[in-house]
N, C-alpha and C positions, 0 to 999 in steps of 0.2 A: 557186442552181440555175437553170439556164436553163429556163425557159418556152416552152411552144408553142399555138400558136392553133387551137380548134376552130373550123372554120367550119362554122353551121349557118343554120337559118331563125330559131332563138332567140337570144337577147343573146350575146355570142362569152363565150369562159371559155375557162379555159388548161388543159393537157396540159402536166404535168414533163417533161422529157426527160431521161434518165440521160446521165451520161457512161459513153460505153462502155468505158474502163475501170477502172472501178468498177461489178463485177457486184453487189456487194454493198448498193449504194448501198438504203435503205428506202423504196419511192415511194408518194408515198398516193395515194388514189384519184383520179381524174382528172374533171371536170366537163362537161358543157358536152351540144352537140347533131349531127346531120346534116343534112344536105341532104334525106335523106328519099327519094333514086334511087336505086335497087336498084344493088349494083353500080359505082355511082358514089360512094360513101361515103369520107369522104376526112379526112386528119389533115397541119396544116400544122405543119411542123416545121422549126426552124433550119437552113441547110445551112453555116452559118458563124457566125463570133464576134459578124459585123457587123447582127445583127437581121435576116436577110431569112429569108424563108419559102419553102417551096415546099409544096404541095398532094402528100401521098400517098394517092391509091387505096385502100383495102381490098384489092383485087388486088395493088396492086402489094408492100403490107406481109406476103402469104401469101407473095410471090415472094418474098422478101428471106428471108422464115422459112426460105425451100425452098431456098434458097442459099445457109443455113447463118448467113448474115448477124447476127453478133452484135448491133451498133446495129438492125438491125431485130426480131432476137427480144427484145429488152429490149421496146421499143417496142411491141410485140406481147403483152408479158406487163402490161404497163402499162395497154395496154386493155382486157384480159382480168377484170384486177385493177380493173376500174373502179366502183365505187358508183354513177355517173351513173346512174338507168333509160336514161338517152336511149342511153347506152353498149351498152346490152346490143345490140341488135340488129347494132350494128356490131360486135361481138366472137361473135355468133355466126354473120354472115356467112364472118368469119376463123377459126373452126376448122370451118366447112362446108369452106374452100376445100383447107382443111389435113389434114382428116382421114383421106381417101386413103393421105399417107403418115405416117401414125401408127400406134404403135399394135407400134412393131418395136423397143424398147427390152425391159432387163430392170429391173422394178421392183419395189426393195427400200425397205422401212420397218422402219425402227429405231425401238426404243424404249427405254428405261428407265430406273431413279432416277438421281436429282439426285447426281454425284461419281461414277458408273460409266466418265464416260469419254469420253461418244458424242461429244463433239466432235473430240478428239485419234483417234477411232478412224477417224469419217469421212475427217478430212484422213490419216490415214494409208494408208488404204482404197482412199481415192480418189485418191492418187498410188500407189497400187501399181498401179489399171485404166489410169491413164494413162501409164504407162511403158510400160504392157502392149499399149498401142495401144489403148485405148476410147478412148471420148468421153462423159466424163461430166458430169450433172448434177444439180447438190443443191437440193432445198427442204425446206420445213417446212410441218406443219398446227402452229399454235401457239392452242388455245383460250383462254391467259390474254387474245393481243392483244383481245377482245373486249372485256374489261375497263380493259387499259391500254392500246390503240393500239399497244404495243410490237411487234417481231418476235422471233420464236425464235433467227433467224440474224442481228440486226440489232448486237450485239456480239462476232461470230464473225470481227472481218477478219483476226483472229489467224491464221486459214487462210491465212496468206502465200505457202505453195508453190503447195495447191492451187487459189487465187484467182486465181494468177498464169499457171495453165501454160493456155496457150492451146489446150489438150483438155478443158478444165473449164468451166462455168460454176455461179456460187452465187446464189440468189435466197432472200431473206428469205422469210418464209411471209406473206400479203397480211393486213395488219392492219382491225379493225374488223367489225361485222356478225356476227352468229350462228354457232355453227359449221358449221352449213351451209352460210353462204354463202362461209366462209372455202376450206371444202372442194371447195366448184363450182370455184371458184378456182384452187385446189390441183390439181383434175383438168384441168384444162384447161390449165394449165402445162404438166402435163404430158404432154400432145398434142402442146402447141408444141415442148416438148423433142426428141420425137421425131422431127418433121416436120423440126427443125433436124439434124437426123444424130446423136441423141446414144441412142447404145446403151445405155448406161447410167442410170437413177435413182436416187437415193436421196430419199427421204422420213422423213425426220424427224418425231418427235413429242416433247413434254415428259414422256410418259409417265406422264397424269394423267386419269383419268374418261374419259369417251367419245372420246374421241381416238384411243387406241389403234386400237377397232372400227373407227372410223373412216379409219384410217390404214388397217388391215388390210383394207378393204374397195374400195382402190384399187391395192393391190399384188401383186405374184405370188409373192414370198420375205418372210419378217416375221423379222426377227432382233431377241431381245431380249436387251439388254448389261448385266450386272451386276457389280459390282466383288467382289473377292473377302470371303469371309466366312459360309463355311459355312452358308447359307440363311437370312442376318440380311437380307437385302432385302426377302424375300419379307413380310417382317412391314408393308411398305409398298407392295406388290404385291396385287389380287386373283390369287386363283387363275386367273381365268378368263382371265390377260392370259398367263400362263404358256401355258393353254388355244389360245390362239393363234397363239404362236411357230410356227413351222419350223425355229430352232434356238437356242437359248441360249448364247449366248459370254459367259466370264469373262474382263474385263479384267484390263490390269493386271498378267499375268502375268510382271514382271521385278523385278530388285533380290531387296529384304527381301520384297515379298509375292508372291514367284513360287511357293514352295512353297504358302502358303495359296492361290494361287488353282489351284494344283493339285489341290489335297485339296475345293474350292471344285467345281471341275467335277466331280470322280469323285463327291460326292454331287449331287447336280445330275442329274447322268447317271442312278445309282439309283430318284432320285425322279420319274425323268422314264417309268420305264417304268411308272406306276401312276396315268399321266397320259393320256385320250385325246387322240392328237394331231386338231390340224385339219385334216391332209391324208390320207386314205384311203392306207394301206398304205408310209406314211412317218415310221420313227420318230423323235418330233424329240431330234437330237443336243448332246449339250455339250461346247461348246468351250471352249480358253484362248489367249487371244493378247496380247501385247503390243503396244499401238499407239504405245509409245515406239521398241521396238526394228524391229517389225516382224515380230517371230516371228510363225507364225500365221497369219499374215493370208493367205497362198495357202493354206494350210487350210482359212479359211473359203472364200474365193472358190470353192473345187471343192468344197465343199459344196453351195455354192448353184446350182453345174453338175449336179451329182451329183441335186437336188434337182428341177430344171427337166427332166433327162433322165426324169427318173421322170414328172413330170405329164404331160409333150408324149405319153411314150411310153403312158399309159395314158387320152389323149385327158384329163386334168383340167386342163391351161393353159389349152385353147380353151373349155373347159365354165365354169372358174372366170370367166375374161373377159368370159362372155355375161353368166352370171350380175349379176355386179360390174354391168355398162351395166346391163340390166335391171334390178334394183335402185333403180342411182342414178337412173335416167328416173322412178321411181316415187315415190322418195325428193324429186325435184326437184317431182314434181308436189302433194304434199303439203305440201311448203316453200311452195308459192308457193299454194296456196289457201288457208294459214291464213293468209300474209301479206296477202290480200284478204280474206277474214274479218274480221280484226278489224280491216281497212282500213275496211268498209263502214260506213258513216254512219247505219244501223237499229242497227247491231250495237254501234256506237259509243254509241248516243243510249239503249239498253238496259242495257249492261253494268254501268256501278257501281249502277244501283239492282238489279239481279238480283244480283251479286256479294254487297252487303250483306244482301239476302235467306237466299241462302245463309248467309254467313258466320251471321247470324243466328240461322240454325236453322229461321225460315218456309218455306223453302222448299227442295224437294231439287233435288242439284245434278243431276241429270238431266233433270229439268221444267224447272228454267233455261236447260239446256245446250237443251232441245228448241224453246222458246222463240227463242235466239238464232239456230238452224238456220233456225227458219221466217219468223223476220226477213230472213235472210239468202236463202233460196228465194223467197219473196213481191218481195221488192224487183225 
């Protein structure tokens, strides 16, 4: 993979550069520093095969976003996606620049078990919006990568069509780091997405533990997809993820299992009316589609029209979105003071003889926890 040079006031370190095309390409986090000039922030990138560089701006990388510019939105999502601390302040220069035109996408998250489908549904989904004339784009919050550095979408190049159709773009879900900070991430993508022209989202989950909320708490439609089988899902499902949806689709609906995922929705549909849904005065519906054949799938889409018409029109899209921001400012500010918490060198120099305390039984863990506090306040 070719390499690019950050130039900063610290030792220089390299920035991946994707090929742009290969959306799908996995890029990991990107190192290094700036210059430290407002506004003058800048990422040296190859302009050829031959090793030379040129110096991009921070402005000029928002402009390239604003013009749609696919080699600059990767680039963009790459710095976004950066681990570096040094990186942050240059990727929040870039969605300051950006965020003006954000923010005018429709943003859907899918979720659910392992064998429902969701890969074969999105690629099939998503060339139905881009026939249609959208402009879509696909990521992931994937909390296993925590664990294994993996991506959710990083074995997905199977999406041949919609990989390829130049109304698409596919981004792995950014690997490593907390699911918080996978989901800063994930949000901020999807800023870029929209500032790039792209009307469409899709957000993907594994549809496993906090994920979902998580998912759900960035998006404006939540569809949750389950393969047919009479309410055998649900036995690996909480309730409360069903609680979530805005609609329930049964895949799968062709061949030998088209009648069971018929009989699959119409209970589904029953069980759904003894269900409070999540959206005020929207009962969430069950669907069945095939996303081999394609059945369906405008079905659901005017659902999810059906669905946006009902929010916009009773003021809950603009109230939900406050919301969501509001939240996440809150959410972010909390992420980052435990990460200075137990960053602090009192707190550090404290914790495993307080830890063993507790574990111990000497001491309670609130007197501990108060202890660490006042190490932490005092310093």
């Amino acid at each position: 993979m070719a390499r690019a040079t950050m130039v900063g006031r610290g030792p220089m370190s390299t920035l991946p550069v994707e090929d742009p095309r290969h959306a799908l390409n996995v890029m990991p986090g990107v190192k290094g520093g700036h210059d430290g000039l407002p506004g003058q922030m800048r990422v040296v990138v190859p302009v050829s095969h031959h090793h030379r560089r040129r110096s991009i701006p921070v402005a000029d990388l928002a402009e390239g976003v604003l013009a749609g510019d696919r080699v600059m939105l990767a680039r963009a999502i790459t710095l976004v996606e950066s681990n570096a601390p040094a990186h942050f302040e240059q990727a929040q220069e870039l969605i300051t620049r950006i965020l003006p035109r954000a923010g005018g996408s429709v943003r859907v998250g899918i979720t659910g078990v392992p064998g429902a489908g969701k890969s074969t549904l999105i690629e099939a989904l998503g060339m139905t919006l881009v026939e249609a004339g959208h402009k879509l784009a696909v990521t992931a919050v994937d909390p296993s990568s925590i664990l294994t550095g993996g991506s959710i979408l990083g074995d997905k190049t199977r999406m041949e069509k919609l990989s390829a159709h130049p109304s698409a773009f596919i981004r792995p879900s950014p690997s490593g780091g907390a699911l918080g900070g996978v989901a800063r991430k994930t949000r901020e993508t999807i800023l870029l997405f929209e500032a790039a022209g792209y009307d469409v989202v899709l957000v993907e989950t594994v549809g496993v533990g906090q994920s979902e909320v998580t998912v759900r708490s960035m998006v404006d439609f939540f569809l949750l997809v389950l393969a047919p089988g009479a309410g055998d899902e649900l036995q690996g499902i909480k309730k409360g993820v069903v609680e979530l949806a805005d609609a329930v689709l049964i895949n799968k609906a062709d061949g030998a299992s088209r009648n069971l995922a018929l009989l699959s929705r119409a209970d589904y549909e029953r069980a759904l009316h003894y269900i409070q849904p999540s959206t005020e005065g929207w009962m969430t519906p069950a669907l069945a589609a095939s996303a081999m054949s394609g059945e369906g799938l405008p079905e659901l889409w005017m659902k999810v029209q059906a669905f946006l018409d009902h929010t916009r029109g009773r003021g809950l899209f603009e109230q939900r979105r406050r919301d969501q921001e509001r939240a996440w400012m809150r959410a972010m500010v909390e992420e980052q003071l435990k990460e200075r918490f137990f960053a602090h060198p009192q707190v550090q120099a404290l914790l495993p003889e307080l830890e063993q305390a507790v574990v111990g039984g000497t001491l309670p863990a609130a007197s501990a926890a108060a202890r660490l506090l006042k190490a932490f306040d005092e310093a």
